[in-house]
C-alpha atoms as one frame of an Amber mdcrd trajectory, in Angstrom:
protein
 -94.695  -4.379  99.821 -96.598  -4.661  96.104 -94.322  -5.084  93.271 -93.748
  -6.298  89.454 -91.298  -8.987  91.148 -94.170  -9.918  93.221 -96.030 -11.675
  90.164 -94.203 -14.660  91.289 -96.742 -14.673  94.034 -99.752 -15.210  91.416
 -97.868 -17.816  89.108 -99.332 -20.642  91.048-103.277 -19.143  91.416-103.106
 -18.753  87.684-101.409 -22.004  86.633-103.939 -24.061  89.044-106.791 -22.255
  87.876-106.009 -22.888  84.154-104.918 -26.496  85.556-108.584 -26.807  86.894
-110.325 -25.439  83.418-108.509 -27.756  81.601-109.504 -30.906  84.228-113.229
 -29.894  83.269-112.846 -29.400  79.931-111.261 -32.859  78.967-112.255 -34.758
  81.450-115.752 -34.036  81.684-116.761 -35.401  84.973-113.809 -37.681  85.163
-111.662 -38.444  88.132-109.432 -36.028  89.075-106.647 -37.009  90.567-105.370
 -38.352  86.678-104.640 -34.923  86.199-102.290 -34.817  89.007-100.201 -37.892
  87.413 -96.856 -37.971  86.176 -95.579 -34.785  84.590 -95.815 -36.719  80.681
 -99.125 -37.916  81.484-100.245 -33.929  82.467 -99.189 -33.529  79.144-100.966
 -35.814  77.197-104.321 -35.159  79.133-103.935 -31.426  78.599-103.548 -31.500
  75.064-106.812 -32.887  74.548-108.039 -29.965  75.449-109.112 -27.275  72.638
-109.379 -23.604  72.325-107.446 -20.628  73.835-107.569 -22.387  77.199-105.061
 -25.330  75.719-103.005 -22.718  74.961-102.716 -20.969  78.458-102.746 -23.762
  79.936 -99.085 -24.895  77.797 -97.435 -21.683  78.220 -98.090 -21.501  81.937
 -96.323 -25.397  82.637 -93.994 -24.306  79.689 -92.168 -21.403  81.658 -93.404
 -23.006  85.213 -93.033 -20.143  87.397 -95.030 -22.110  89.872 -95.408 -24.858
  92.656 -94.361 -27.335  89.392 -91.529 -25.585  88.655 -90.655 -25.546  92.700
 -91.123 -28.971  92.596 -89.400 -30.040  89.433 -86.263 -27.643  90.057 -85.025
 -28.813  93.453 -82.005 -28.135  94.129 -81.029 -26.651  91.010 -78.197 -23.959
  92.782 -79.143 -21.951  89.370 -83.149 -21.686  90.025 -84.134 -17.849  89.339
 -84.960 -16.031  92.842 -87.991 -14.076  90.942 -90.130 -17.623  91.304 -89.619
 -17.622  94.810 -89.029 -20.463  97.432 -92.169 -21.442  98.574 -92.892 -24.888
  96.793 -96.336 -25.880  97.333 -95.452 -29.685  96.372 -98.796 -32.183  96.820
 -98.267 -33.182 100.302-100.434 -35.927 102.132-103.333 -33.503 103.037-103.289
 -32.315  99.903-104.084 -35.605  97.972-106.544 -36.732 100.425-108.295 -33.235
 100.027-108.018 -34.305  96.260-109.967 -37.388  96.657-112.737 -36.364  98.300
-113.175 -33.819  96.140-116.493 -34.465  93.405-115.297 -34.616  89.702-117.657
 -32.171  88.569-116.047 -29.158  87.296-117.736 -27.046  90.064-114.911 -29.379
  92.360-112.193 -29.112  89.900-111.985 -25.961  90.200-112.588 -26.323  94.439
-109.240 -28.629  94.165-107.480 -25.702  92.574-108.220 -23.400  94.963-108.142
 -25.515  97.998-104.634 -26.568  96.694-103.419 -22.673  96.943-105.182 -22.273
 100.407-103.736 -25.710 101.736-100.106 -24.637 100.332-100.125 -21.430 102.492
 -99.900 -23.564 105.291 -96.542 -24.588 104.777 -95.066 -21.186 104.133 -92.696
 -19.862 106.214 -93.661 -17.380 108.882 -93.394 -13.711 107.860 -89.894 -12.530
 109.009 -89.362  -9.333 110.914 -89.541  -6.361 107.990 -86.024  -5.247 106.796
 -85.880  -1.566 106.808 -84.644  -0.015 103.244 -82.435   3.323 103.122 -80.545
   5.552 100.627 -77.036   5.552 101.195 -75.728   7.331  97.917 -76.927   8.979
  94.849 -75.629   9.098  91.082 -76.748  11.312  88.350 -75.849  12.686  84.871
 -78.294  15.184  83.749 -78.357  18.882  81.754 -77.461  20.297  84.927 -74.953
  18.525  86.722 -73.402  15.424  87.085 -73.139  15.059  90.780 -76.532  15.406
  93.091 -75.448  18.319  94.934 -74.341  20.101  91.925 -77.686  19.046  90.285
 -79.823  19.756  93.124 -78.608  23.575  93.891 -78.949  24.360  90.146 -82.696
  22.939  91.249 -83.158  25.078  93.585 -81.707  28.251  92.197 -84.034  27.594
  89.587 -81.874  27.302  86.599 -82.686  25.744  83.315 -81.011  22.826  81.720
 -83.125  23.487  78.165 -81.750  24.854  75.295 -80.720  24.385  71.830 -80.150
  21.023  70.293 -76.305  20.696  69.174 -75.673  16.934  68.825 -77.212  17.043
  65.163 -78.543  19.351  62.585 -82.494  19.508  63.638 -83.002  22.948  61.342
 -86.028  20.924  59.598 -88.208  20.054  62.804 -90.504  21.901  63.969 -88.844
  21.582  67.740 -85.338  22.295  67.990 -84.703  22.226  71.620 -83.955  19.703
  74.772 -82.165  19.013  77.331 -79.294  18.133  76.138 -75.889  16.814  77.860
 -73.684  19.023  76.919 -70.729  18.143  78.498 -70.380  14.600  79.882 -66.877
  12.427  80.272 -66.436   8.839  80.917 -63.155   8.989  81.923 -62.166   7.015
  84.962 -65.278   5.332  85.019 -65.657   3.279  81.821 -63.035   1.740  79.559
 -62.227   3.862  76.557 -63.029   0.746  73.956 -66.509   0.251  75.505 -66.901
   4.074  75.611 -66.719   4.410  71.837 -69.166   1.214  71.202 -71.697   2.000
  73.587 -74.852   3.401  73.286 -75.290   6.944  75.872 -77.742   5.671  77.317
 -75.563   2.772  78.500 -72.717   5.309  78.981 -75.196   7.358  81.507 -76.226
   4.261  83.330 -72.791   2.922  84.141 -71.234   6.331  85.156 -74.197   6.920
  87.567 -74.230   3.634  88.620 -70.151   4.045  89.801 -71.016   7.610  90.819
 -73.835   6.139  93.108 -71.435   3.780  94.449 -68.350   6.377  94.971 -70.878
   8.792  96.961 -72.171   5.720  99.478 -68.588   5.515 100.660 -68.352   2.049
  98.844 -64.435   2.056  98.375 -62.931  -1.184  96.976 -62.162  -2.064 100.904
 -65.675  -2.251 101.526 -66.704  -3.792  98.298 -64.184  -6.403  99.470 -66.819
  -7.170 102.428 -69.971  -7.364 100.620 -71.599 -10.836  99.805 -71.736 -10.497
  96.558 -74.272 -13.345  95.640 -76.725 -10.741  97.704 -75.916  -7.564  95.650
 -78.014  -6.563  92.437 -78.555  -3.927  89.425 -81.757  -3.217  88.271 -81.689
  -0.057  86.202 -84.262   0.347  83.357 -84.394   2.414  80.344 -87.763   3.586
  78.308 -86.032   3.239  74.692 -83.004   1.426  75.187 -79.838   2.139  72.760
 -82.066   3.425  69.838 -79.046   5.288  68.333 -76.719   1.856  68.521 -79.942
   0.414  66.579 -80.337   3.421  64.195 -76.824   2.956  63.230 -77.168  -0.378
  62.518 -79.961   0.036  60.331 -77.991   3.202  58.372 -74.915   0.522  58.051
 -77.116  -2.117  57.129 -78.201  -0.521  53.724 -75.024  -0.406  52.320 -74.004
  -3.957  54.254 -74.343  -6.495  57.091 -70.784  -6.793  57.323 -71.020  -2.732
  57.832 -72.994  -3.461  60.927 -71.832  -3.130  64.703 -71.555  -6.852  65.445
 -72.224  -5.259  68.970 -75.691  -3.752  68.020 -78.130  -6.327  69.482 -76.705
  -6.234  73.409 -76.202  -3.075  73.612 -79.612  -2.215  72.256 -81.099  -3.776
  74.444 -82.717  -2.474  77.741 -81.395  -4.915  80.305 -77.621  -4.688  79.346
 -76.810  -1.365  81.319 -77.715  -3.251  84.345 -76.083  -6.373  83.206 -72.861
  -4.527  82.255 -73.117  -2.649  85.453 -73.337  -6.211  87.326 -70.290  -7.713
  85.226 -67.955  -4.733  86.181 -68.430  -5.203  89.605 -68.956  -9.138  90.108
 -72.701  -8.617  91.416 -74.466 -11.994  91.160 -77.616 -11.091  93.060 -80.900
 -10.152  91.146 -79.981  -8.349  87.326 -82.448  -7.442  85.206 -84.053  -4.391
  83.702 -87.727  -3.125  83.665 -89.425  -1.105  80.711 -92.569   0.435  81.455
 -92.433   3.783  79.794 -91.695   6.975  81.524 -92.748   5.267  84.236 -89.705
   2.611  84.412 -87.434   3.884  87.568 -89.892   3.985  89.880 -90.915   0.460
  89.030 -87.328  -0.378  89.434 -86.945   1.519  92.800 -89.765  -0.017  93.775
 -88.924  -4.052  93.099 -85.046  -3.774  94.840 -86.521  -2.709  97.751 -88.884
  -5.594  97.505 -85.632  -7.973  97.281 -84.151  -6.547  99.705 -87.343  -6.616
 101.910 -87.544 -10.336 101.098 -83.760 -11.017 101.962 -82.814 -11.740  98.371
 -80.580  -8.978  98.639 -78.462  -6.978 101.113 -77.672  -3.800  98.908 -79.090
  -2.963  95.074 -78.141  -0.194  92.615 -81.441   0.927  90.806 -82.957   3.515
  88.187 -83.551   4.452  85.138 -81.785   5.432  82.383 -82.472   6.920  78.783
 -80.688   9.156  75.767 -83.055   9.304  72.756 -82.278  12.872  72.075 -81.669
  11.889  67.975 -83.823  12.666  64.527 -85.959   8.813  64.575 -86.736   8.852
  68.145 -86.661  11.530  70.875 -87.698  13.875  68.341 -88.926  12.378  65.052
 -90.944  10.350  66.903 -92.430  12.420  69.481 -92.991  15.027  67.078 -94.854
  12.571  64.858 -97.404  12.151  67.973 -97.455  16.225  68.824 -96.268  15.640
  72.272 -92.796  18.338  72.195 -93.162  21.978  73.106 -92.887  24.020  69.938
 -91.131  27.331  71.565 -88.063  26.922  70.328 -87.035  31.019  70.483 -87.201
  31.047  74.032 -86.046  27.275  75.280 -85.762  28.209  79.050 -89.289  28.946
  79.382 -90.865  25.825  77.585 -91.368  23.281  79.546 -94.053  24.857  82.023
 -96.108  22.327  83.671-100.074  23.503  85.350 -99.123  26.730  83.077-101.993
  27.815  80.643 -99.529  28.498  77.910 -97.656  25.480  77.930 -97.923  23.664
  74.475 -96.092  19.750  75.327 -93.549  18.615  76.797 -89.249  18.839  76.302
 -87.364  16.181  76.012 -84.194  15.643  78.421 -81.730  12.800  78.790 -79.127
  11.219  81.539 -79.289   8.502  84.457 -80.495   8.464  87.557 -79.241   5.869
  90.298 -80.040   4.967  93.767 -78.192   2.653  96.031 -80.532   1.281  98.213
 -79.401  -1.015 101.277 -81.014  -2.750 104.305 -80.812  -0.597 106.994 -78.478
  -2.715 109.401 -76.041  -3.983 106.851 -75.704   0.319 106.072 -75.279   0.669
 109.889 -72.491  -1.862 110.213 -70.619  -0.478 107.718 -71.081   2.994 108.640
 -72.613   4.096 105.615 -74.393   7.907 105.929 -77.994   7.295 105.632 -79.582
  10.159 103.022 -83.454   9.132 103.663 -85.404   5.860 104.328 -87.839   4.103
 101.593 -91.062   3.475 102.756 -93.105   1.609 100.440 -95.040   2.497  96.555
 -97.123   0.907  94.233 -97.876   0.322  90.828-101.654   0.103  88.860-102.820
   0.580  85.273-105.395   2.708  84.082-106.911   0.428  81.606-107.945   3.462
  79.577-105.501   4.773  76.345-102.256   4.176  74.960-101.265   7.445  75.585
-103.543  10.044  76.975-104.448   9.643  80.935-108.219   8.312  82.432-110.214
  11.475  83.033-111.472  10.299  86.282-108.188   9.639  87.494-108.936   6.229
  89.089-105.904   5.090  88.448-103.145   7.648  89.728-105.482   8.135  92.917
-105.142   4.189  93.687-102.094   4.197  93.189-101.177   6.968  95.451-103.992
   4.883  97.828-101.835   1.415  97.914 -98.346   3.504  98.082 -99.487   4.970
 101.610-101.272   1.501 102.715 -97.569   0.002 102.206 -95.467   2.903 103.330
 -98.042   2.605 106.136 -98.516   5.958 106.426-101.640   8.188 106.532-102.276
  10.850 103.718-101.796  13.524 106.284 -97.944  12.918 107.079 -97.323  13.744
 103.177 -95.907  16.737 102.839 -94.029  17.171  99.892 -95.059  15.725  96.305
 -92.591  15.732  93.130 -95.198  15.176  90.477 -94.953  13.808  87.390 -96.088
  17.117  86.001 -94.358  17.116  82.543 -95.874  19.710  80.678 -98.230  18.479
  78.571-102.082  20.325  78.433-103.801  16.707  79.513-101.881  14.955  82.207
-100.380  17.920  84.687-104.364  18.672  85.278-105.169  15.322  85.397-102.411
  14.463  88.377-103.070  17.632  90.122-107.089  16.508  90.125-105.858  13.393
  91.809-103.325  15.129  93.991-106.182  17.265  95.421-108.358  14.597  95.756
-105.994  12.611  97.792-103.859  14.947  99.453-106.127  18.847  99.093-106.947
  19.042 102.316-103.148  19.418 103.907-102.173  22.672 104.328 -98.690  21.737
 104.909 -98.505  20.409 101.167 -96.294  21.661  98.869 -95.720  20.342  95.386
 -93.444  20.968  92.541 -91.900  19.548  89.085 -88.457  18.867  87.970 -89.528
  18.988  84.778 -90.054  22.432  84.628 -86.538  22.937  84.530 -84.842  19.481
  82.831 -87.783  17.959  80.750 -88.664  14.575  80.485 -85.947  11.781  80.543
 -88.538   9.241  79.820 -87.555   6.124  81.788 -84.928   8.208  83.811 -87.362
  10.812  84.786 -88.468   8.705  88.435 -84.987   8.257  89.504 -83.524  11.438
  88.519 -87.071  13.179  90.433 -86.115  10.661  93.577 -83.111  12.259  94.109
 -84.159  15.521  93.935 -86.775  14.011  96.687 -84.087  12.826  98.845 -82.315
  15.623  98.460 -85.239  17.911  99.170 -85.284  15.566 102.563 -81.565  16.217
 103.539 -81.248  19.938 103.129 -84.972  20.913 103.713 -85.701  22.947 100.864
 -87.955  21.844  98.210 -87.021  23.705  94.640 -89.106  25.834  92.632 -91.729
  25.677  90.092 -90.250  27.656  87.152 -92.193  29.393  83.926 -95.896  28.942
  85.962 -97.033  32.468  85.046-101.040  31.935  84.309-102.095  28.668  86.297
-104.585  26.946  84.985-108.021  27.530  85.629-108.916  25.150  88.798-105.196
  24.831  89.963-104.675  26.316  93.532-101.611  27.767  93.574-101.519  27.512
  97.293-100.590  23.884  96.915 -97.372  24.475  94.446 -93.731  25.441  94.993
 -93.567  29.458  93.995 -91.090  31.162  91.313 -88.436  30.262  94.595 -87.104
  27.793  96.570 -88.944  26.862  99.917 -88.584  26.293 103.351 -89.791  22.565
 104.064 -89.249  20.276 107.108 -90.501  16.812 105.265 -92.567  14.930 106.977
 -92.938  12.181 104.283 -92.373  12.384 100.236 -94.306  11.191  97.388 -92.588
  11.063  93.792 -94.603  10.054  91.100 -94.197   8.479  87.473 -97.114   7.758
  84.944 -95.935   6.097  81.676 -97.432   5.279  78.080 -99.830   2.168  78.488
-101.434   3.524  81.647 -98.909   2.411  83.983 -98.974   4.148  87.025 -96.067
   4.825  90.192 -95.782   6.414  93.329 -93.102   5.794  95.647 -92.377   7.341
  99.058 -89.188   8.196 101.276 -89.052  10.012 104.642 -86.229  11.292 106.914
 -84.643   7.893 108.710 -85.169   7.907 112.327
């Protein structure tokens, strides 16, 4: 299964190839088996060496996430599970192949790579694959804070947009969202933290306990779980912007006016380590930021550890509450992205529409627990849907505006189904990324008829249309409304798509109603800022 996690994999290729650059750069036809010496004498030798290829080289055997750090770190009970176990220490065959290779630096750089193709020898053989389900769902959004309650406002087509009331916004030239209007932290987060907190924290711990509570994970069966083998990894786009926009307010009158709380809880990757604190979870913890792209990316990587065995059960997703003047809209409006009609709020976010005119902006969490399929069994958990497989890729293009040829988004959808192993054919239902905006919903839909146009079982819609955007908690919130699509077999409308676009067959999207849909296979997608690129992909569990 491809994954960010999975970088760990090309530590080692890099590191050796640098490694091998460096031998022929300093050496110059030297021998080179010095520059497999002593760690200080590595060093030495590779300091000698000049340009940006010095540098690379340094940072690489400075952070070691390779066969040196392997090596160097054995037995260290504290040695990060990202890097991996599989040291690929110089064994005898190794060294040998190391002497008989020529000094030129044609054969340094044959020792590098032989040195990678010698190591795979050693690895352990593959294990059999650990199935990955959904066994409960959290969510706090403008229209519910339960997924049921969420999901049938979905499908009755209602509209969480409307009028901004968390601050006076009478000067911008968009005045609407979807905004939380009512949202309580009581019984789920301490009433001290509650008041420090940044929302977007708030949301992430409520759905994360929500998730939890609606998996049938009491305290009883908490009691049961190996801990060391349970992780977080919930992301967030912005992070706790308005915790940071308060500090800078207090920080013109004073420092000592300043939340001395305002760095962590700032920061992206304390939800998930708050989240991990509360309930004693010392498996993998850590957050991932890659736009409005982030939850899949983080759906996406706990399956991977718990596909690898590195963990039993994970609580992932994506969280995000920028709905304030410097960022959510200040800063969006800066750029021209937000939808403009703020007389009629219901009716503007309207993605493949002619008329639409940007995007809205929405807030909340989203939150998955995912768990390997027999450690759900023993316990007796209910099973909502199984996880397949996704991918990730990078369209190398623009900052912000999509590649016209959709390469991207249609390879990524390509390497999704190669590791869901699944054929294009068995996808039947698509929640697009579809957010609104007069560039990328024609874009995606290009690429969804390119991959997918010739199903005529396809049906596709956008939960946009009727939330907005939650940035980096857009993927999880949408993969709930997947699952959910996949437990009661009805797929939710497309609201506010009155004049489709010209080249936009309407035969392939979700009408003004809800649907009749017996899912085959899903395919929820997330495209962020930067290019990045995510589809993910859950069927029923059989």
């Amino acid at each position: 299964m491809v994954g960010a996690a999975a970088s760990s994999c090309y530590a080692s290729p890099l590191c050796t190839f640098f490694v091998a650059a460096c031998m022929s750069l300093s050496h110059g036809g030297g021998d080179t088996r010095q520059a497999f010496g002593r760690s200080r004498r590595r060093r030495q030798q590779l300091g000698k060496c000049s340009g940006s290829g010095s540098i690379l080289v340094s940072s690489c055997l400075e952070f070691k996430p390779c066969s040196h750090y392997n090596k160097n770190n054995k037995g260290n009970a504290f040695t990060s599970p990202l890097f991996g176990s599989n040291s690929l220490s110089l064994n005898r065959k190794q060294r040998k192949l190391n002497r008989a290779t020529t000094s030129s630096s044609d054969g340094a750089m044959a020792v590098a790579m032989g040195m990678e193709k010698e190591g795979t020898v050693d690895k352990k053989p593959p294990m059999e694959q650990r199935r990955v389900v959904v066994t409960g769902m959290g969510v706090e959004t403008s229209l519910g804070h339960d997924p049921n309650t969420f999901y049938e406002n979905l499908l009755q087509g209602n509209s969480g947009i409307s009028q901004i009331e968390n601050f006076d916004c009478s000067e911008f030239p968009t005045r609407i969202a979807g905004e939380i209007k009512s949202f309580s932290t009581e019984g789920w987060v301490a009433p001290k933290l509650s008041k420090r907190m940044d929302k977007f924290m708030l949301y992430l711990l409520t759905a994360g306990k929500k998730a939890l509570a609606d998996g049938g994970v009491t305290d009883e069966v908490m009691a049961e779980f190996n801990k060391a083998k349970c992780g977080v990894l919930i992301g967030s786009a912005m992070g706790g912007m308005k915790v940071f926009n308060d500090a800078i307010e207090a920080l013109k009158i004073s420092y000592k006016k300043m939340n001395p709380f305002c760095v962590p809880f700032a920061t992206t990757n304390m939800g998930s380590a708050m989240l991990a604190m509360d309930l004693g979870w010392m498996g993998p913890n850590y957050s991932i930021s890659t736009a409005c792209a982030t939850s899949n990316f983080c759906i996406l990587n706990s399956a991977n550890h718990i596909i690898r065995g590195e963990a039993d059960v994970m609580l992932c997703g994506g969280s995000d509450a920028v709905i304030i003047p410097i960022a959510g809209l200040g800063g969006f409006v800066a750029c021209r992205a937000l939808s403009q009609r703020n007389n009629d709020p219901t009716k503007a976010s309207r993605p493949w529409d002619s008329n639409r005119d940007g995007f809205v902006m929405g807030e909340g969490a989203g939150v998955l627990l995912l768990e390997e399929l027999e450690h759900a069994k023993k316990r007796g958990a209910t099973i909502y849907a199984e996880f397949l497989g996704g991918s990730f890729t990078c369209d190398a293009y623009h900052m912000t505006e999509p590649r016209p040829d959709g390469a991207g988004v249609i390879l990524c959808i390509e390497r999704a189904l190669a590791d869901a192993g699944i054929s294009k054919e068995q996808i039947n239902y698509i929640n697009a990324h579809a957010t609104s905006t007069p560039a990328g919903d024609l874009k995606e839909y290009q690429a969804l008829a390119h991959c997918f146009g010739q199903n005529p079982e396809l049906k596709v819609n956008s939960t946009k249309s009727m939330i907005g955007h939650l940035l980096g908690a857009a993927g999880a919130v949408e993969a709930i409304a997947t699952v959910q699509a996949i437990r009661t077999g009805w797929v939710h409308p497309n609201i506010n798509l009155e004049n489709p676009d010209n080249g936009v067959d309407t035969s392939l999207l979700v009408g003004p109603k809800k649907e009749r849909l017996s899912i085959k296979a899903a395919l929820s997608n997330s495209f962020g800022f930067g290019g990045h690129n995510s589809s993910i992909i859950f069927a029923p569990y059989k």
